[in-house]
Kinemage of the C-alpha trace (Angstrom):
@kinemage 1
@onewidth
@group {chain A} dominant
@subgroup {mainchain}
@vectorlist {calphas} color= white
{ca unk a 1} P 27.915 24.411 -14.387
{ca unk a 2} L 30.160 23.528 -11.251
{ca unk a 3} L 33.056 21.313 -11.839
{ca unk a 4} L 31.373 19.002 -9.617
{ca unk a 5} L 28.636 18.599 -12.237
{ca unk a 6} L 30.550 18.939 -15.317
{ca unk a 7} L 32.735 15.672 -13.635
{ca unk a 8} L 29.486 13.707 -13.319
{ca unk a 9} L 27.871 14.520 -16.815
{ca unk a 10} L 31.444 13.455 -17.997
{ca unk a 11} L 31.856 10.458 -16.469
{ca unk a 12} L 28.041 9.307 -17.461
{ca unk a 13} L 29.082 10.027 -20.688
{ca unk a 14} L 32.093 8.103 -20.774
{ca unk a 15} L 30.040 5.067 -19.095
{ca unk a 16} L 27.466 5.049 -21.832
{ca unk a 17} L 30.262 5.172 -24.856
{ca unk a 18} L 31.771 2.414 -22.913
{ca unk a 19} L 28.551 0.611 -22.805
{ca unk a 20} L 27.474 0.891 -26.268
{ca unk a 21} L 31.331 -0.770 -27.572
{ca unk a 22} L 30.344 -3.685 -24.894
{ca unk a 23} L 27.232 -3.714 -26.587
{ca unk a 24} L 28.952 -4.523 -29.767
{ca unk a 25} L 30.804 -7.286 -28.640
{ca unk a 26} L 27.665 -8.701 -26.523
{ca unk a 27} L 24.400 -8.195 -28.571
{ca unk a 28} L 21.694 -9.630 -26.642
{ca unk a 29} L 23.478 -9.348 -23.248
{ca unk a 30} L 20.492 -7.613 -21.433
{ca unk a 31} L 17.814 -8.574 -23.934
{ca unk a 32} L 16.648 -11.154 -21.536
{ca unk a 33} L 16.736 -8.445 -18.579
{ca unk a 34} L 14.204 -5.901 -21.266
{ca unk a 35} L 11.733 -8.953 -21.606
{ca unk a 36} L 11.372 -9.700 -17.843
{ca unk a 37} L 11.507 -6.470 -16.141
{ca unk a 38} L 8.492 -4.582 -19.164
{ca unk a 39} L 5.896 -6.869 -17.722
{ca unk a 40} L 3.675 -6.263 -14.561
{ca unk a 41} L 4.783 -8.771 -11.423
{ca unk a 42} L 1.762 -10.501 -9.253
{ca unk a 43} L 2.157 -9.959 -5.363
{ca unk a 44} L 2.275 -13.740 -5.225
{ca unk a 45} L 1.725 -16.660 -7.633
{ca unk a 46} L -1.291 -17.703 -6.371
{ca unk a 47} L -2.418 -14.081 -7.611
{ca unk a 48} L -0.896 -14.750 -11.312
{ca unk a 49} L -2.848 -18.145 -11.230
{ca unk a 50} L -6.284 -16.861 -10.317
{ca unk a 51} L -6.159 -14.140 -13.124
{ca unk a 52} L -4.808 -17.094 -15.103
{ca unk a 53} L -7.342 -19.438 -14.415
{ca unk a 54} L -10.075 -16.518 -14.437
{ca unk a 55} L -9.117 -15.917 -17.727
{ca unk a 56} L -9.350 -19.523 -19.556
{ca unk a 57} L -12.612 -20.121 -17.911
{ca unk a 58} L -14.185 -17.146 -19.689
{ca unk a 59} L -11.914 -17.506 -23.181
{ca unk a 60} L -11.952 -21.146 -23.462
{ca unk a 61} L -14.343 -23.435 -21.395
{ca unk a 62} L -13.926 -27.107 -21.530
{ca unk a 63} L -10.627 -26.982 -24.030
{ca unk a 64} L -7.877 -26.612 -20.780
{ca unk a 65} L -4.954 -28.411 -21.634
{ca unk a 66} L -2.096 -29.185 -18.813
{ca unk a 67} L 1.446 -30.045 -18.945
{ca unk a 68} L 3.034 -30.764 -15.853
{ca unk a 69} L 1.816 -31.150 -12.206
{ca unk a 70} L -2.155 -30.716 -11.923
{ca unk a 71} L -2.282 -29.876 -7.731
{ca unk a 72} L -2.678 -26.025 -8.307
{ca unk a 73} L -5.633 -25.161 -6.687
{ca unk a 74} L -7.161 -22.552 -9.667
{ca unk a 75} L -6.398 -25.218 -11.963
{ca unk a 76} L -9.888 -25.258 -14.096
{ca unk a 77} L -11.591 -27.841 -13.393
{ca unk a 78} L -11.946 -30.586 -16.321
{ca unk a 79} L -8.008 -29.960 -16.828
{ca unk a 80} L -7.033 -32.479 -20.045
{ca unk a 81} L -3.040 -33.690 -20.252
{ca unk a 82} L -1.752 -31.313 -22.889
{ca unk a 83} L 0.251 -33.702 -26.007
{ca unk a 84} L 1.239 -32.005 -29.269
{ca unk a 85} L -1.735 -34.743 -31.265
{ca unk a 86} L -4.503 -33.275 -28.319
{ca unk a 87} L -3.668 -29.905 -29.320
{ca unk a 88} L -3.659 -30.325 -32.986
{ca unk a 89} L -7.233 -31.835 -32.764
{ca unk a 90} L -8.308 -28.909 -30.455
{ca unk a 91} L -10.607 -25.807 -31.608
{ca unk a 92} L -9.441 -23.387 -29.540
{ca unk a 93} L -7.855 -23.840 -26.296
{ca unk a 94} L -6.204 -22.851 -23.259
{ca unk a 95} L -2.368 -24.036 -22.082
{ca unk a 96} L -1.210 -24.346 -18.491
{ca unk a 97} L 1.399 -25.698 -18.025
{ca unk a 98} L 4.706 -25.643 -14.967
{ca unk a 99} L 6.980 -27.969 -16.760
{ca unk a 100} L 10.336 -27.209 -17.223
{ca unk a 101} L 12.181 -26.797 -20.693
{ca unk a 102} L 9.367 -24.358 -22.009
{ca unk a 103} L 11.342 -23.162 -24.747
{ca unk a 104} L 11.205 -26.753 -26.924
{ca unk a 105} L 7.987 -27.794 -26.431
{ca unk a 106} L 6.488 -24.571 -27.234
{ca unk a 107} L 8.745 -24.787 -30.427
{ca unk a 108} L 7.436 -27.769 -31.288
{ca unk a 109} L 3.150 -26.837 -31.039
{ca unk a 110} L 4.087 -23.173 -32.413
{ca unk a 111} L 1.254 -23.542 -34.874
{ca unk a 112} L -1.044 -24.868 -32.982
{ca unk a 113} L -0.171 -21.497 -30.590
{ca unk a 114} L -2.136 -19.974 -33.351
{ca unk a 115} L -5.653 -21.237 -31.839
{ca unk a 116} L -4.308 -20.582 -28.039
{ca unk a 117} L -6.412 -17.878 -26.281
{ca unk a 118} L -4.715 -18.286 -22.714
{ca unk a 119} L -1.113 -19.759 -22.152
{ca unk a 120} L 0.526 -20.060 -18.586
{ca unk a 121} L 4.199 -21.207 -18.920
{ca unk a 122} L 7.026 -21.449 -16.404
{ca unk a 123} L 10.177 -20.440 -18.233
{ca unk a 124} L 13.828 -19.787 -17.094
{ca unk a 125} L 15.846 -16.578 -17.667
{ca unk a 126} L 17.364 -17.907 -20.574
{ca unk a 127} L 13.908 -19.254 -22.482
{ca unk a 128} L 12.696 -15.535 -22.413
{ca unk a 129} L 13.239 -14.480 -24.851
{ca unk a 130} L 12.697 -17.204 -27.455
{ca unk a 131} L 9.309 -18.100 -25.614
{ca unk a 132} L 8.371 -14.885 -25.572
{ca unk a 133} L 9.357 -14.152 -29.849
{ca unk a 134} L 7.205 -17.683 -30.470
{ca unk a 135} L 4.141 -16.312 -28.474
{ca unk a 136} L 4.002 -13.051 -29.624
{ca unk a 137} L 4.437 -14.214 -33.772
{ca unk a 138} L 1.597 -16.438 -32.877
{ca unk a 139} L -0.601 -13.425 -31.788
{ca unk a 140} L -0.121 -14.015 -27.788
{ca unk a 141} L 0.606 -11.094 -25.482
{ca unk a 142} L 2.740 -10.837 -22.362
{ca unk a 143} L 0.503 -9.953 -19.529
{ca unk a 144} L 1.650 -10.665 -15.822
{ca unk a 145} L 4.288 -12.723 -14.808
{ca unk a 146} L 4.990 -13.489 -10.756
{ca unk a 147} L 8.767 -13.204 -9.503
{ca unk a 148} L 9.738 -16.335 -9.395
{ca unk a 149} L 12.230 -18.841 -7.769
{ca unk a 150} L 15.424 -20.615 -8.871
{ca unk a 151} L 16.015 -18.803 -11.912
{ca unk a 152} L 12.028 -19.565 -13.201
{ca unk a 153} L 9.118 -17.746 -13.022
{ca unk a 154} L 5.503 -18.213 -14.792
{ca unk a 155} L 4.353 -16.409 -17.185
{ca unk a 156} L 0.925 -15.547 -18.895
{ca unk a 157} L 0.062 -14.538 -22.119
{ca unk a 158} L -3.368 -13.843 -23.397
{ca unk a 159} L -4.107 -13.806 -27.267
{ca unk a 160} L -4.652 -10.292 -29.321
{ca unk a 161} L -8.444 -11.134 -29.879
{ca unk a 162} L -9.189 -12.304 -26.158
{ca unk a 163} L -7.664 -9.317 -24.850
{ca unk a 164} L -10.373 -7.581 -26.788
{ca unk a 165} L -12.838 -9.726 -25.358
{ca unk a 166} L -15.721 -8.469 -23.488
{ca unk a 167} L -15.386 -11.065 -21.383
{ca unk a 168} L -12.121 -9.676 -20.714
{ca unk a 169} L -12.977 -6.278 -20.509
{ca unk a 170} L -11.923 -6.329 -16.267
{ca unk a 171} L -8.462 -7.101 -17.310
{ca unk a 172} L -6.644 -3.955 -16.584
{ca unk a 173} L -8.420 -3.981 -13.214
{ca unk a 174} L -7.425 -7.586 -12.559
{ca unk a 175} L -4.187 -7.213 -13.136
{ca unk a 176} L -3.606 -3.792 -11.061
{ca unk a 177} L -5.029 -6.426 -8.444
{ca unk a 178} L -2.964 -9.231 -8.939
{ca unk a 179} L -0.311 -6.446 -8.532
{ca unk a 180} L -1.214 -4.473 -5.608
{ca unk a 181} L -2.601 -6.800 -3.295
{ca unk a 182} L -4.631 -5.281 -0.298
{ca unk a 183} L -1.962 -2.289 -0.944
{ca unk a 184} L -2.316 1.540 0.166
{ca unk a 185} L -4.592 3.001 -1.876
{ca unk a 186} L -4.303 5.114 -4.817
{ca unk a 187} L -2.323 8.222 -3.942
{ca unk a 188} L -4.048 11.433 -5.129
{ca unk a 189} L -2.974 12.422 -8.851
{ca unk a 190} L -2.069 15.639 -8.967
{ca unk a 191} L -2.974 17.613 -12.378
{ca unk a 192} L 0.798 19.420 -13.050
{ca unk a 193} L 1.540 20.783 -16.481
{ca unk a 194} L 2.323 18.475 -19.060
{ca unk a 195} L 4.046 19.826 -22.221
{ca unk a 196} L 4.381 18.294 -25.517
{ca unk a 197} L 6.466 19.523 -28.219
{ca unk a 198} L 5.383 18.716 -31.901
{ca unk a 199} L 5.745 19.472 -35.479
{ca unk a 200} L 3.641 18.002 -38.194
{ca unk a 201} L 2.325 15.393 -36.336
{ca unk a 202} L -1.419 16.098 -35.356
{ca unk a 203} L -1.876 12.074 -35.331
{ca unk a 204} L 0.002 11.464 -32.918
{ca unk a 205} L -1.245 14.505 -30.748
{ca unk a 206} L -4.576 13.578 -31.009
{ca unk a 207} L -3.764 10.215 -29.348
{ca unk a 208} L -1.031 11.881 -26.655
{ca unk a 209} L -4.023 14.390 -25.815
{ca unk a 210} L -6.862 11.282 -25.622
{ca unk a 211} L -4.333 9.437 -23.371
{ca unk a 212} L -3.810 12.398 -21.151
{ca unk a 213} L -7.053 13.287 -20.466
{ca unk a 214} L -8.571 9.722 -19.541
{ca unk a 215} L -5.536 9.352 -16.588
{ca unk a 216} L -6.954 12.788 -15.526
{ca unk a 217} L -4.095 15.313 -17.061
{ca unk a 218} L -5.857 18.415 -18.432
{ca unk a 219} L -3.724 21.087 -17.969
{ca unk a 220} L -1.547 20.017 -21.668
{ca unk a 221} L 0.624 22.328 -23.887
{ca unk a 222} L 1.461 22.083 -27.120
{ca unk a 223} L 4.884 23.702 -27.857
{ca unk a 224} L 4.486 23.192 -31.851
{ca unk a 225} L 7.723 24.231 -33.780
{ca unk a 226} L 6.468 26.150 -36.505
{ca unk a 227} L 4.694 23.409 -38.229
{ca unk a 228} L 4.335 23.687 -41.904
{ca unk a 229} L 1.538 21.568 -43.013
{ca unk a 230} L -2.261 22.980 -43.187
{ca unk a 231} L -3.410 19.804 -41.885
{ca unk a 232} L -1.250 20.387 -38.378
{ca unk a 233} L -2.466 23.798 -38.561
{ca unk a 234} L -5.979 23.280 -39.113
{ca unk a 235} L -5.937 20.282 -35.725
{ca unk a 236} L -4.315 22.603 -33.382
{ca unk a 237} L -6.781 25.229 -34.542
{ca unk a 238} L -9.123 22.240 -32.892
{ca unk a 239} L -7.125 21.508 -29.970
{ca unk a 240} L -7.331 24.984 -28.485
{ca unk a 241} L -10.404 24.104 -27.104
{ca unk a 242} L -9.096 21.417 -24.774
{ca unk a 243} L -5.514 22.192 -24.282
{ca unk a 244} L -3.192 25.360 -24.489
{ca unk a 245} L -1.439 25.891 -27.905
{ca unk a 246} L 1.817 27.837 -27.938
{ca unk a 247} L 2.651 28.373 -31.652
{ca unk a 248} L 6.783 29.356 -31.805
{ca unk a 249} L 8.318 31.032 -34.647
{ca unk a 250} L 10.624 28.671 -35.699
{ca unk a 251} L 11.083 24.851 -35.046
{ca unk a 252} L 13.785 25.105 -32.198
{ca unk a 253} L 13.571 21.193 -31.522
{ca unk a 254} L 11.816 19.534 -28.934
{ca unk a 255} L 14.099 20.294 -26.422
{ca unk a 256} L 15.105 23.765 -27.159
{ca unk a 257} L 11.427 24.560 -27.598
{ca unk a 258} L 11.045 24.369 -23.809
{ca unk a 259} L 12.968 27.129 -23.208
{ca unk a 260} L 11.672 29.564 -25.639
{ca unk a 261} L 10.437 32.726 -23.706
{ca unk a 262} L 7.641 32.149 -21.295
{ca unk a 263} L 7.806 28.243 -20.915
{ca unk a 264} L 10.264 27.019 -18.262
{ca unk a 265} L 10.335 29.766 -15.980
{ca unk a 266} L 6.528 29.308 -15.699
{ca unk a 267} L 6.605 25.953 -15.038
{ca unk a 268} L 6.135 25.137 -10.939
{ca unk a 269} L 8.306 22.525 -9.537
{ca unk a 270} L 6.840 19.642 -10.982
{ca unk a 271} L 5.953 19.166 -14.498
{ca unk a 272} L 5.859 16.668 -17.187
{ca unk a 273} L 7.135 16.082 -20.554
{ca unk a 274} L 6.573 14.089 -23.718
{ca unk a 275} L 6.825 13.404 -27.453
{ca unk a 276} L 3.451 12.429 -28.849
{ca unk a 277} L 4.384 9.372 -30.009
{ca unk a 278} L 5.111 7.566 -26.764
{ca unk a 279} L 2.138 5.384 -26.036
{ca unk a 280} L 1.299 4.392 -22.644
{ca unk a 281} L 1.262 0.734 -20.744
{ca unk a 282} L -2.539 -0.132 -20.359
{ca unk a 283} L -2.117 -1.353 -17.013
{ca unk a 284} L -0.147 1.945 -15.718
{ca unk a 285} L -1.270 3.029 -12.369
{ca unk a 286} L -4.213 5.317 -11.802
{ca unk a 287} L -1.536 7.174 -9.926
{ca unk a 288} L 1.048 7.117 -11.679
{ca unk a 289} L 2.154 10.503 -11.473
{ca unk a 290} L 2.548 10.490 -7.530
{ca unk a 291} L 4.146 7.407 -7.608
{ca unk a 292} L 6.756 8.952 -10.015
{ca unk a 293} L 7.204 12.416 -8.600
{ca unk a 294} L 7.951 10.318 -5.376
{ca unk a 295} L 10.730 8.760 -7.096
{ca unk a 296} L 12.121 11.552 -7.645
{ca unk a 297} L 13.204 12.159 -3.980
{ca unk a 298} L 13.504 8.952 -2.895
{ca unk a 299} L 16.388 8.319 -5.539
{ca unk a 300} L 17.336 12.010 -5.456
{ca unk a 301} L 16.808 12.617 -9.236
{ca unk a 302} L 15.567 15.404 -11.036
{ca unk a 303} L 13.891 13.183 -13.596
{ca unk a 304} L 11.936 9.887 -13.932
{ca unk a 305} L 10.353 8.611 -17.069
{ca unk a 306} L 9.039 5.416 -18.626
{ca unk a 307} L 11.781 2.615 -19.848
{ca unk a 308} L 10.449 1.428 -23.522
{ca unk a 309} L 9.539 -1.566 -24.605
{ca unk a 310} L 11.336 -3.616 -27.067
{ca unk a 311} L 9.965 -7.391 -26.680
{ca unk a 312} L 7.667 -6.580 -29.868
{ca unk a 313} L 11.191 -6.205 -31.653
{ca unk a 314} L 10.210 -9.036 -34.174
{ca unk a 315} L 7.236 -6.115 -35.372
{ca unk a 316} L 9.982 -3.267 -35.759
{ca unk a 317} L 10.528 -1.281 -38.764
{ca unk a 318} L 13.839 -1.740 -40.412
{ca unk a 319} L 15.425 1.405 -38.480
{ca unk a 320} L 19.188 1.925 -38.245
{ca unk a 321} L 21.087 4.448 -36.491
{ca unk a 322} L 24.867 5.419 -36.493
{ca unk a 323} L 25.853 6.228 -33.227
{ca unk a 324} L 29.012 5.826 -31.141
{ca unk a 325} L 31.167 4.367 -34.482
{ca unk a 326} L 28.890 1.900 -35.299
{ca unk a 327} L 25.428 0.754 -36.712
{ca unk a 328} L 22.592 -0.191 -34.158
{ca unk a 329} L 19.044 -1.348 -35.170
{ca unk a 330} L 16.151 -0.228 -32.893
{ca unk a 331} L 16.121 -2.792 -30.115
{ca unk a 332} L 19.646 -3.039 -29.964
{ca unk a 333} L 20.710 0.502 -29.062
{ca unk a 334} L 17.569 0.697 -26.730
{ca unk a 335} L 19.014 -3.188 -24.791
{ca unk a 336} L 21.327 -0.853 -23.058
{ca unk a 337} L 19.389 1.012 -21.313
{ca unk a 338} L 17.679 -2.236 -19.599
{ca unk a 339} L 21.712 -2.456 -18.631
{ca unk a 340} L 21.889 -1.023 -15.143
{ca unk a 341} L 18.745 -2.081 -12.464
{ca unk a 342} L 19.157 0.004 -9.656
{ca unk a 343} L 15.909 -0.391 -7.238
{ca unk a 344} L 12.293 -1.480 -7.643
{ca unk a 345} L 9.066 0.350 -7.055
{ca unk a 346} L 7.212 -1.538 -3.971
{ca unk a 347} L 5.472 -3.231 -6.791
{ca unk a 348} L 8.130 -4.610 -7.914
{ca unk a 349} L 8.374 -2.349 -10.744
{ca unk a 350} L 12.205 -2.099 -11.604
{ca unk a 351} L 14.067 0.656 -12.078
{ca unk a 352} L 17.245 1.408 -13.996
{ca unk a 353} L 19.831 3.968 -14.183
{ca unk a 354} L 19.712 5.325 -17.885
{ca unk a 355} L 19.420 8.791 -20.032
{ca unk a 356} L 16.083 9.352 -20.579
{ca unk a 357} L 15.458 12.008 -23.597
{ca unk a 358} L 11.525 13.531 -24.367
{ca unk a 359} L 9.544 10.335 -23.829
{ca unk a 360} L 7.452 10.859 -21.114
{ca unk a 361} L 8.650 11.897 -17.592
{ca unk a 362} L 8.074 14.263 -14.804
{ca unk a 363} L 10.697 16.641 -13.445
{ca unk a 364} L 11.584 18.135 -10.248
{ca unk a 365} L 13.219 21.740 -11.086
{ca unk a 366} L 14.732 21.678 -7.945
{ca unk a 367} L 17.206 18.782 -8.956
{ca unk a 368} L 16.765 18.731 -12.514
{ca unk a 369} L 19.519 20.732 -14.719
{ca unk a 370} L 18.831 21.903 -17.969
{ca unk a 371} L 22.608 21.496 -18.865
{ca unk a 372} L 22.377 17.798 -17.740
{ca unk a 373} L 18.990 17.102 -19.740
{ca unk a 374} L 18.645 13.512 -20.371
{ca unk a 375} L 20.301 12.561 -16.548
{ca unk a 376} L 17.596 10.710 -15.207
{ca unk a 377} L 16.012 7.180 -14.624
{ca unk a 378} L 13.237 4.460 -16.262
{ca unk a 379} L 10.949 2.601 -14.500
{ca unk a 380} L 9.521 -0.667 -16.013
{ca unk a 381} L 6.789 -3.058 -15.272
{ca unk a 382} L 4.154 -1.262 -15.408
{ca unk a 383} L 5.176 2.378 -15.777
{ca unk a 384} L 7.206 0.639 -19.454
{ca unk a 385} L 5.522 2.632 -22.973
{ca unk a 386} L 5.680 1.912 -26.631
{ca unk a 387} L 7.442 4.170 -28.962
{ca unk a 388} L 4.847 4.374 -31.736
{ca unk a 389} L 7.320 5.246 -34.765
{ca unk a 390} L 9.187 1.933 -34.340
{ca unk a 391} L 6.443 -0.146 -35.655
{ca unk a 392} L 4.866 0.541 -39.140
{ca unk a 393} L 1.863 2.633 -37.010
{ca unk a 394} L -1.034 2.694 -40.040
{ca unk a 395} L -2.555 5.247 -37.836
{ca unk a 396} L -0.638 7.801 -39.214
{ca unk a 397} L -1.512 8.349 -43.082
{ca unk a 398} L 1.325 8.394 -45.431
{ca unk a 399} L 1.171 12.044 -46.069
{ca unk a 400} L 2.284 12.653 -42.707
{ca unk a 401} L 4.576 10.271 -42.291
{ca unk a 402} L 6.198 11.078 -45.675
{ca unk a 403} L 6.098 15.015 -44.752
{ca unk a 404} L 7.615 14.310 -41.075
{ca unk a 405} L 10.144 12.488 -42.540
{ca unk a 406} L 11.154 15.122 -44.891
{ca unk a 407} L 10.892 17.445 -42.827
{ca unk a 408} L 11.621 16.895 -39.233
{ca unk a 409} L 15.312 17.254 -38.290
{ca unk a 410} L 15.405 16.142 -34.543
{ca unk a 411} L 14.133 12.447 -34.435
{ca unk a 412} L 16.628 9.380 -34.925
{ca unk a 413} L 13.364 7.073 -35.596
{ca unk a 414} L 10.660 8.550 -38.264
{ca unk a 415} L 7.094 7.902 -38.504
């Protein structure tokens, strides 16, 4: 390594230490910042309030509450003023509403949120967070927000059952619209390699391969590290008909692993990486893999993965680390790296300076040092995943997660 190199990788280092002590003394700092920036932006409001309005026509006809002005031209038609005593009386319903002081009044109908199948709010940067905690322990997602003026933007959720919804079931392709715009179109998605290291965990490899394969990714490999339990055995056994299966001799990590003979020097220029466990955003971009391995040279990196999500923090397992001389739960050692925006995608997709480990990113081997592994950067919005093991995942049965567990020494966060 030149001392050119070895200066940088120490002074990111020091940054990060630094980061994590301010951290200590400012918990919550950026919380507001990992809220905002994980959620898809509209090209304009109008575009947030026709998906809005497209939405509580098909979820809840004839039970539109509003709160605030009533001029906005996708405003439902047959529009009732919204009152805590209307909404208690309602069967389900649908919320729009451009008032300000979200925060309180949502407090104050939280149960009613409960029977909500649609909510538009406009919130401030500092009512994020708690509007955002209320909605989502009432069963309402995040879905699209637009960007905002004066410190506000709106923001629309869409309850867990409607977003099952047949009636729903255009959502993803809504929202890549309300996104895009009359944009370029789709770049072509290049198939490069995509390697994911595993050991003992044929649940979550099932899923990583599933996910893969429907955004058009076929050429996988499995790096497993000498996995130890007949059931792993017996699914990658399985998998060799779909995907490549490189079975090493011992469990070198799954870092290490990508440097056991044969792998890396293979690999062309770009290639991709992951843990099995990272599950992607549903409204990532057909081309996402273009759009990312363009990153890589217009911000002159030699790796760009997804940021990770951690407004479901309220759903977390109890997980604590000790890191840097002091105790972090989940979302609070991840905050930090929601710490440092440094562009946006031109869909408005931020994107932030921070280490980025195995989750899932593509490389460019002509930048990208091995000695330097987690230099990098996270893009949001749209491109932002979930880390499976934080929540208590009852996709995985409790034989694997009990054998990973015992087992696995290279994972802060176990199954």
């Amino acid at each position: 390594m030149t001392i050119g190199k070895k200066l940088r990788k120490s002074v990111r280092s020091a940054r990060w230490r630094a980061m994590g002590a301010i951290g200590q003394a400012r918990k919550g700092r950026f919380l507001g910042d990992a809220y905002a920036f994980s959620l898809p932006v509209a090209h304009s409001h109008s575009a947030l309030s026709e998906l809005a309005a497209h939405a509580m026509t098909a979820l809840a006809p004839g039970h539109v509450f509003i709160r605030g002005s009533s001029r906005n031209t996708h405003l439902p038609e047959g529009a009732e003023p919204a009152d805590p005593t209307r909404l208690a009386a309602s069967g389900r319903f649908a919320l729009w509403s451009d008032a300000p002081e979200a925060a309180g009044w949502v407090a104050g109908v939280r149960q009613d949120l409960a029977r909500c199948a649609v909510l538009l709010l406009s919130v401030s940067r500092r009512e994020i967070v708690e509007v955002t905690d209320l909605a989502l322990a009432q069963g309402l997602e995040p879905v699209l927000r637009d960007e905002g003026t004066g410190g506000r933007f709106s923001l629309l959720f869409v309850s867990k059952t409607g977003l099952a919804d047949a009636r729903l079931s255009d959502l993803p392709a809504r929202v890549a619209s309300a996104v895009e715009g009359k944009g370029d179109r789709p770049q072509d998605a290049p198939d490069i390699p995509v390697l994911v290291p595993c050991f003992n965990n044929q649940t979550y490899c099932r899923t990583m391969i599933a996910q893969l394969r429907c955004h058009g990714l076929t050429d996988i490999t499995l790096l497993d590290n000498a996995s130890t339990s007949s059931e792993m055995h017996g699914f990658l056994d399985e998998a060799g008909d779909l995907v490549t299966v490189r079975r090493l001799g011992e469990n070198l990590g799954p870092k290490k692993c990508l440097f056991a003979p044969g792998v890396y020097e293979n690999l062309p220029r770009y290639f991709c990486v992951t843990d099995p466990d990272i599950v992607f955003n549903p409204y990532l971009p057909s081309d996402f893999i273009a759009r990312m391995i363009a990153l890589t040279a217009e911000y002159r990196v030699g790796k760009v993965g997804f940021a990770l999500d951690i407004s479901h923090r309220q759903f977390f397992r109890e997980i604590t680390v000790n890191l840097l001389y002091r105790e972090w739960n989940t979302a609070e050692w991840e905050e930090r790296f929601w710490a440092r925006p440094i562009g946006q995608t031109r869909t408005r997709d931020r994107i932030f300076d921070a280490p980025v480990d195995t989750t899932f990113a593509v490389y460019d081997k002509e930048v990208w040092s091995p000695s330097d592994f987690t230099a990098g950067i996270r893009v949001g919005g749209r491109f932002t995943a979930t880390h499976a093991p934080w929540y208590d995942d009852t996709s995985v049965p409790t034989s694997e997660r009990e054998r990973y567990a015992r087992e696995s020494t290279a994972s802060f966060y176990r199954m």
